[in-house]
C-alpha positions as a Markdown table, in Angstrom:
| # | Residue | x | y | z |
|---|---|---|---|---|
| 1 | Unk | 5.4 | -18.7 | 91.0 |
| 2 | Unk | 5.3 | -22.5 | 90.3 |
| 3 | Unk | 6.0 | -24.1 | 87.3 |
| 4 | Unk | 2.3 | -25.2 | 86.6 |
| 5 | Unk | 1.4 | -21.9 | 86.5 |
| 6 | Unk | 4.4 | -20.5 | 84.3 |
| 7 | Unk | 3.2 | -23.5 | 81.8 |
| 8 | Unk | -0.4 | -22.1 | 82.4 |
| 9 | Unk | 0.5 | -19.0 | 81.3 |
| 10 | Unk | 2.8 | -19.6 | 78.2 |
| 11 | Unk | -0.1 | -21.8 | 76.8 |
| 12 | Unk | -2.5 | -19.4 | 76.9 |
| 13 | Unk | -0.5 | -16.7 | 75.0 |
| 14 | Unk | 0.0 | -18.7 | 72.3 |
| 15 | Unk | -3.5 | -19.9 | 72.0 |
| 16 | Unk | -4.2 | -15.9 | 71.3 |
| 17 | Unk | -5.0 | -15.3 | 67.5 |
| 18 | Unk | -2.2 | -13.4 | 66.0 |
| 19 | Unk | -2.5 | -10.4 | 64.3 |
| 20 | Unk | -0.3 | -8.8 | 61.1 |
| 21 | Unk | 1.1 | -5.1 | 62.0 |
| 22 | Unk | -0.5 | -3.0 | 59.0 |
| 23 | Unk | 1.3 | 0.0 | 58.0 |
| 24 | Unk | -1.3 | 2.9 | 58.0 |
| 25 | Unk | -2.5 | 3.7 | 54.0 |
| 26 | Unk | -1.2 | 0.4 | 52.6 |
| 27 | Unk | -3.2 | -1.8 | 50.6 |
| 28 | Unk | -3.9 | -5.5 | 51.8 |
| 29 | Unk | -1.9 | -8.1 | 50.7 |
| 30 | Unk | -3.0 | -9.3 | 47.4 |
| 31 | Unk | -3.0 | -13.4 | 48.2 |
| 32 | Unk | -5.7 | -12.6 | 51.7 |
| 33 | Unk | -7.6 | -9.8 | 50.0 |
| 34 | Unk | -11.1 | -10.7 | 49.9 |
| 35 | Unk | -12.4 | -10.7 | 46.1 |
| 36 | Unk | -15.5 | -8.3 | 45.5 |
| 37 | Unk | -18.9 | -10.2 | 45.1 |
| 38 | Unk | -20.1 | -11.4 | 42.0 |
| 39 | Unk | -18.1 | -12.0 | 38.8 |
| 40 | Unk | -16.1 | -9.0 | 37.4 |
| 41 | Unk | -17.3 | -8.1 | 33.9 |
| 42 | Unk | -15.4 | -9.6 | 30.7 |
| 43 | Unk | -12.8 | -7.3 | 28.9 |
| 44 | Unk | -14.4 | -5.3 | 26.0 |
| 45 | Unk | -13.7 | -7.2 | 22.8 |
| 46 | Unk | -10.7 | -5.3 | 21.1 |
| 47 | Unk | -11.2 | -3.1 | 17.9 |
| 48 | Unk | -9.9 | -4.8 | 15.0 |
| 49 | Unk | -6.4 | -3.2 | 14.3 |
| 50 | Unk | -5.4 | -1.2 | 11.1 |
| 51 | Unk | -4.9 | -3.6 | 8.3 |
| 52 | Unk | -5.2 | -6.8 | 10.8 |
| 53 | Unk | -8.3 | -8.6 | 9.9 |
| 54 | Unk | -10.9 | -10.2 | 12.3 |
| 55 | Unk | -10.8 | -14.4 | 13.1 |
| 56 | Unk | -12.6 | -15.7 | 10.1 |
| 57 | Unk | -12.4 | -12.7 | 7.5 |
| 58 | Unk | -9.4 | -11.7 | 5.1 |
| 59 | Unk | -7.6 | -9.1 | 4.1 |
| 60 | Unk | -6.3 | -10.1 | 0.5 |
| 61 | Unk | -8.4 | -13.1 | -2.2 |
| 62 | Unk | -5.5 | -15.3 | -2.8 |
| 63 | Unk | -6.8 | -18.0 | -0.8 |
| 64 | Unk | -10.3 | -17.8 | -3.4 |
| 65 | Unk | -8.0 | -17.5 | -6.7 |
| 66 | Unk | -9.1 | -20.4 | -9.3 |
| 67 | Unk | -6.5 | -22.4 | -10.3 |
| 68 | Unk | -7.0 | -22.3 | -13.3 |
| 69 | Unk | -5.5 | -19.2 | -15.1 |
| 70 | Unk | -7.3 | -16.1 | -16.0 |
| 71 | Unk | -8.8 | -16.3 | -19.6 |
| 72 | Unk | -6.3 | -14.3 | -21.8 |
| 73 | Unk | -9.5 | -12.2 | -23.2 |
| 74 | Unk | -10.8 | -10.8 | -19.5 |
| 75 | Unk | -9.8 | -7.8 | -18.2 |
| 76 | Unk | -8.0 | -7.5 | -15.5 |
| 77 | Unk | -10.2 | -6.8 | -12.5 |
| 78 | Unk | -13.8 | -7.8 | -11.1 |
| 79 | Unk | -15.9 | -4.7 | -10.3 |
| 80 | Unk | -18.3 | -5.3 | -7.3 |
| 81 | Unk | -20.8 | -3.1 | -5.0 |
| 82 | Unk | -20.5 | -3.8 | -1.8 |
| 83 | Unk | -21.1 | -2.2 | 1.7 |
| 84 | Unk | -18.5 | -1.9 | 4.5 |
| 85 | Unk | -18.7 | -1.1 | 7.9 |
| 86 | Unk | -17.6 | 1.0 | 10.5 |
| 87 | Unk | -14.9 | -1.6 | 11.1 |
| 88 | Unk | -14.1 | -2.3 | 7.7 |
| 89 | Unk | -16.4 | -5.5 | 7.7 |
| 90 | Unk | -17.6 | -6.2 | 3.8 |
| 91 | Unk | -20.9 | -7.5 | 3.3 |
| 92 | Unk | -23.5 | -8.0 | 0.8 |
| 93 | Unk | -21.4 | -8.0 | -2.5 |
| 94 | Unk | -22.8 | -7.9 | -5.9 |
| 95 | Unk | -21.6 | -8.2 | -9.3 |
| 96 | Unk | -20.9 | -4.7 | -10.8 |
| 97 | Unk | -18.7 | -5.7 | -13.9 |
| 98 | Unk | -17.4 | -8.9 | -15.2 |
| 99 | Unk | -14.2 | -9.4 | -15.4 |
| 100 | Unk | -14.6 | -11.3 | -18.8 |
| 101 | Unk | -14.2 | -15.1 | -16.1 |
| 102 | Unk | -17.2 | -16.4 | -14.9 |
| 103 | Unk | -14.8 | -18.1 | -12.4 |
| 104 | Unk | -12.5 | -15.3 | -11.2 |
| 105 | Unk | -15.9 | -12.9 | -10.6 |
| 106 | Unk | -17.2 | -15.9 | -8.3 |
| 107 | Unk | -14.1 | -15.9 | -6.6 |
| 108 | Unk | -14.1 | -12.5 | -5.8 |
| 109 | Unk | -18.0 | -12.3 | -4.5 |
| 110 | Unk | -16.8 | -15.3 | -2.2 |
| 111 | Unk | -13.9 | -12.9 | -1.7 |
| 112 | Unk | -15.4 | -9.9 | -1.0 |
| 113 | Unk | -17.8 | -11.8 | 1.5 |
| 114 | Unk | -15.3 | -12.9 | 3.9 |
| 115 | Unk | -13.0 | -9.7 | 3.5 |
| 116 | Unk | -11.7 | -6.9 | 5.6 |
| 117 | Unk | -10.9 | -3.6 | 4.6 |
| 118 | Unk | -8.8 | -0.4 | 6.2 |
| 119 | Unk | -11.9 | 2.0 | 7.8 |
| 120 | Unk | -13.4 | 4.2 | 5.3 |
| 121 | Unk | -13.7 | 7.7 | 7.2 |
| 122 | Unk | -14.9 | 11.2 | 6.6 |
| 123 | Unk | -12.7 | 14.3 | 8.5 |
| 124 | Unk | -10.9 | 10.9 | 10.1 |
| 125 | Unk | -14.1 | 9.5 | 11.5 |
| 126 | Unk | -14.7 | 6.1 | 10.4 |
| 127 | Unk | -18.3 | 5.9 | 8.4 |
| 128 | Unk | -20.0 | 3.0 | 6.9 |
| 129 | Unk | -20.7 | 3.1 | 3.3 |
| 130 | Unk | -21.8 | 1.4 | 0.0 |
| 131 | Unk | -19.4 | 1.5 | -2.5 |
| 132 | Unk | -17.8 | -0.2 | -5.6 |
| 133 | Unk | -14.9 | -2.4 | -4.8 |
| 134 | Unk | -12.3 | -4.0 | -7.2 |
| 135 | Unk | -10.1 | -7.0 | -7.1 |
| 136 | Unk | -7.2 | -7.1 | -9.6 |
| 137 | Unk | -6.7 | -10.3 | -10.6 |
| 138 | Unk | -3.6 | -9.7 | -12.6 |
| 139 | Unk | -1.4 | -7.7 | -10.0 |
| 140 | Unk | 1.0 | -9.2 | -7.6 |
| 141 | Unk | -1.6 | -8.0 | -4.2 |
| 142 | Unk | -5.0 | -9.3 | -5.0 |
| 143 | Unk | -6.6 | -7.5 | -1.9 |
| 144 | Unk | -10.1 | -6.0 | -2.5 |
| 145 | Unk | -9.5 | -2.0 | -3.2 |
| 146 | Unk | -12.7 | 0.5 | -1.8 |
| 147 | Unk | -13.6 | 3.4 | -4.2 |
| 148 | Unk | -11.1 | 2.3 | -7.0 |
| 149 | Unk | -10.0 | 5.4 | -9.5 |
| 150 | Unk | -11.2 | 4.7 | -12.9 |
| 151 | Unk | -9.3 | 4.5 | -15.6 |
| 152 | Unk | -5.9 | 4.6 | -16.0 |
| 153 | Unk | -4.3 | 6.2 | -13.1 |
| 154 | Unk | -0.6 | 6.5 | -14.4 |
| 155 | Unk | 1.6 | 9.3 | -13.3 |
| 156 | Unk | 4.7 | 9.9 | -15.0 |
| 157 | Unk | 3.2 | 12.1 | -17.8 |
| 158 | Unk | 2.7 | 14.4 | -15.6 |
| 159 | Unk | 6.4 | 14.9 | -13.6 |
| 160 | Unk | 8.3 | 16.6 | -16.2 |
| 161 | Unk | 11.2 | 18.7 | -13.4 |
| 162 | Unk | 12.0 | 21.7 | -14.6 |
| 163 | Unk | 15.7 | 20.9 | -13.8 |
| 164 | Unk | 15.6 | 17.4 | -15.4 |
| 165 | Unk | 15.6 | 13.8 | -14.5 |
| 166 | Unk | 17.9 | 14.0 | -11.8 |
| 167 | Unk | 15.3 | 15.4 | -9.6 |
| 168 | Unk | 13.4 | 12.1 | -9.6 |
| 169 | Unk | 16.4 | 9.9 | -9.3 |
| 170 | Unk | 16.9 | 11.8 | -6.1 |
| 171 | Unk | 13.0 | 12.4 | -4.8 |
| 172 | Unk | 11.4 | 10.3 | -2.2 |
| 173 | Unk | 8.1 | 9.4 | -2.6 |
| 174 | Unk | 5.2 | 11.4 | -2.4 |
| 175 | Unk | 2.3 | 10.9 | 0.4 |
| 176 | Unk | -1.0 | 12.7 | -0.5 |
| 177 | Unk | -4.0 | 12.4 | 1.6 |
| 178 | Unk | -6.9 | 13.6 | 0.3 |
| 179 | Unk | -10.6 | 13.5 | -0.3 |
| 180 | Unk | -12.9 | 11.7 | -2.8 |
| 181 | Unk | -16.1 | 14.0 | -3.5 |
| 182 | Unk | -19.9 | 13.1 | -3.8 |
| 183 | Unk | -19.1 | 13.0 | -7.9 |
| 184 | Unk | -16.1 | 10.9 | -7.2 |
| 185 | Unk | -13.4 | 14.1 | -7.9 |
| 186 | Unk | -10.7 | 14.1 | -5.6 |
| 187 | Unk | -10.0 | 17.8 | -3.4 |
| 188 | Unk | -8.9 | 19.3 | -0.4 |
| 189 | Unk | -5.3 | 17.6 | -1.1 |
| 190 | Unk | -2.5 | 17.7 | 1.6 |
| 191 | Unk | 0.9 | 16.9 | 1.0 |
| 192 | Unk | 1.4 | 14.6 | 4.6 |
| 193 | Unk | 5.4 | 13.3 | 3.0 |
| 194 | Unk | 6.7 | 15.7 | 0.8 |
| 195 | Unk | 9.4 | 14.1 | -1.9 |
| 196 | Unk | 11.8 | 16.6 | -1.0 |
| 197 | Unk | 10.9 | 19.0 | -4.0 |
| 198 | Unk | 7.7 | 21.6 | -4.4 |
| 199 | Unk | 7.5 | 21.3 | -7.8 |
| 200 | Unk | 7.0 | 17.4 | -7.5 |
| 201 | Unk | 4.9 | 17.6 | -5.4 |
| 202 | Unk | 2.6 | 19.3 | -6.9 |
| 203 | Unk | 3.0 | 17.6 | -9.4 |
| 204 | Unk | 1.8 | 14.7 | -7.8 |
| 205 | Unk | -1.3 | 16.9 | -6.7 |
| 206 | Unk | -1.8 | 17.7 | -10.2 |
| 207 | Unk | -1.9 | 14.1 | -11.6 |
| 208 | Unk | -4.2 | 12.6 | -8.6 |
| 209 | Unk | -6.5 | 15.9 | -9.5 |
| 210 | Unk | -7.3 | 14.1 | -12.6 |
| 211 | Unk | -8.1 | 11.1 | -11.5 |
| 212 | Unk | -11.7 | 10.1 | -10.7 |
| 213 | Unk | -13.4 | 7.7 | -8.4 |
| 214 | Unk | -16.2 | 5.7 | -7.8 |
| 215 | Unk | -18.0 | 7.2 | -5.4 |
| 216 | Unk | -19.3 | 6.4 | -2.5 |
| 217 | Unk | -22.8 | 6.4 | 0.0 |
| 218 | Unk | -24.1 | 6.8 | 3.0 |
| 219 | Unk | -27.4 | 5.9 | 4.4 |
| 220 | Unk | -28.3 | 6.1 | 1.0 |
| 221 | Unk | -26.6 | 9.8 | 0.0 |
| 222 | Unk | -23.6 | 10.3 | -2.3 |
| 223 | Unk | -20.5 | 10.2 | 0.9 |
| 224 | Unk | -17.0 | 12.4 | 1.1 |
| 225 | Unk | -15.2 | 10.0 | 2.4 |
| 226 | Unk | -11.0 | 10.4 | 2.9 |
| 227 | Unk | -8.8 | 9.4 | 0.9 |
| 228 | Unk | -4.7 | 8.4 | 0.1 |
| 229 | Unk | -2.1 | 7.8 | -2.5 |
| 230 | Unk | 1.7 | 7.6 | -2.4 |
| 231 | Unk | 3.1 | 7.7 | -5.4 |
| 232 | Unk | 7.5 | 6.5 | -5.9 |
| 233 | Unk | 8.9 | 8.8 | -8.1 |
| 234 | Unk | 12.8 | 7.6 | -7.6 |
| 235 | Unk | 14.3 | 6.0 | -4.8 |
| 236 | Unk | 12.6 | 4.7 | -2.1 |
């Protein structure tokens, strides 16, 4: 065979297209895959997070605090109704009680409008209610509180240990979930971290069972919603 036809040859071969082995079942390489028609659909926007508030809403009013201090006549706390979402979004707030400060009730409207609160729920579904909603001006936390318990809600009258103090030196604290009823009583309590003794634990039960709440509705109609307290008896 010549050498113009060996040349002939050689050229033709490689002006063949060349094609990539595939190994049978495997998908196709990522970089030369084509990409499906049209645009894929946008993500799903993600469910605020427990406690994480939204872009543009807050989770505590220090940022609307006066600067001017509380007058030393007001009480302590601004009472306001307000509704919240099944997301824990707060809207529409009104004035339920003064605090005694024109000033620090205005803060917490401007507050409450702008805040985000843990999902209220009923059986662990979260429900969207109206409520009354409280910001205490004179604690460290100034964070808008759902369904506040009225009253004094103090606890140690009522742990008195049968085998004396050194039970509460040595108790953990106590975690009670519970729930708040149409009339604002609390029920149907579970003990979800016990302090490491029954008796203060039911204790604990005993003092939340005279607590009551400002309670809360839905769609109009007085709401059992769920509810929580942990209460430090000793050390942490």
């Amino acid at each position: 065979m010549s050498r113009a036809i060996l040349m002939a040859i050689l050229l033709a071969a490689l002006a063949l297209p060349q094609v990539a082995a595939e190994t049978p079942g495997a998908a196709p390489n990522a970089s030369t895959a084509a990409a499906p028609a049209g645009t894929a659909p946008s993500a799903p926007p993600a469910e605020p997070s427990a406690g994480v508030p939204p872009p543009g809403r807050v989770a505590n009013c220090d940022g609307f605090r006066p600067s001017a201090s509380m007058d030393s006549s007001a009480e302590d706390k601004t009472l306001l109704t307000v509704h919240v979402d099944v997301d824990g979004l707060v809207s529409n707030p009104t004035l339920y009680k003064s605090s005694g400060d024109d000033a620090y009730d205005k803060a917490a409207l401007a507050c409450a409008a702008a805040s985000f609160v843990r999902r209220l729920t009923h059986n662990d579904v979260p429900v969207a209610v109206d409520g009354v909603a409280a910001v205490n001006w004179r604690r460290g936390s100034h964070g808008l509180v759902m369904n506040p318990a009225m009253g004094s809600n103090a606890c140690v009258d009522y742990f008195k240990p049968s085998h004396g103090m050194s039970e509460l030196s040595q108790a953990r604290p106590v975690n009670v979930r519970f729930q708040i009823g149409e009339d604002g009583a609390p029920t149907n309590f579970k003990i979800v971290e016990s302090s490491g003794f029954d008796e203060l634990d039911q204790d604990a039960i005993r003092c939340i069972g005279h607590w009551h709440y400002y309670p809360a509705t839905h769609d109009g109609k007085p709401a059992l919603i769920d509810g929580g307290m942990q209460i430090g008896l000793g050390r942490p």
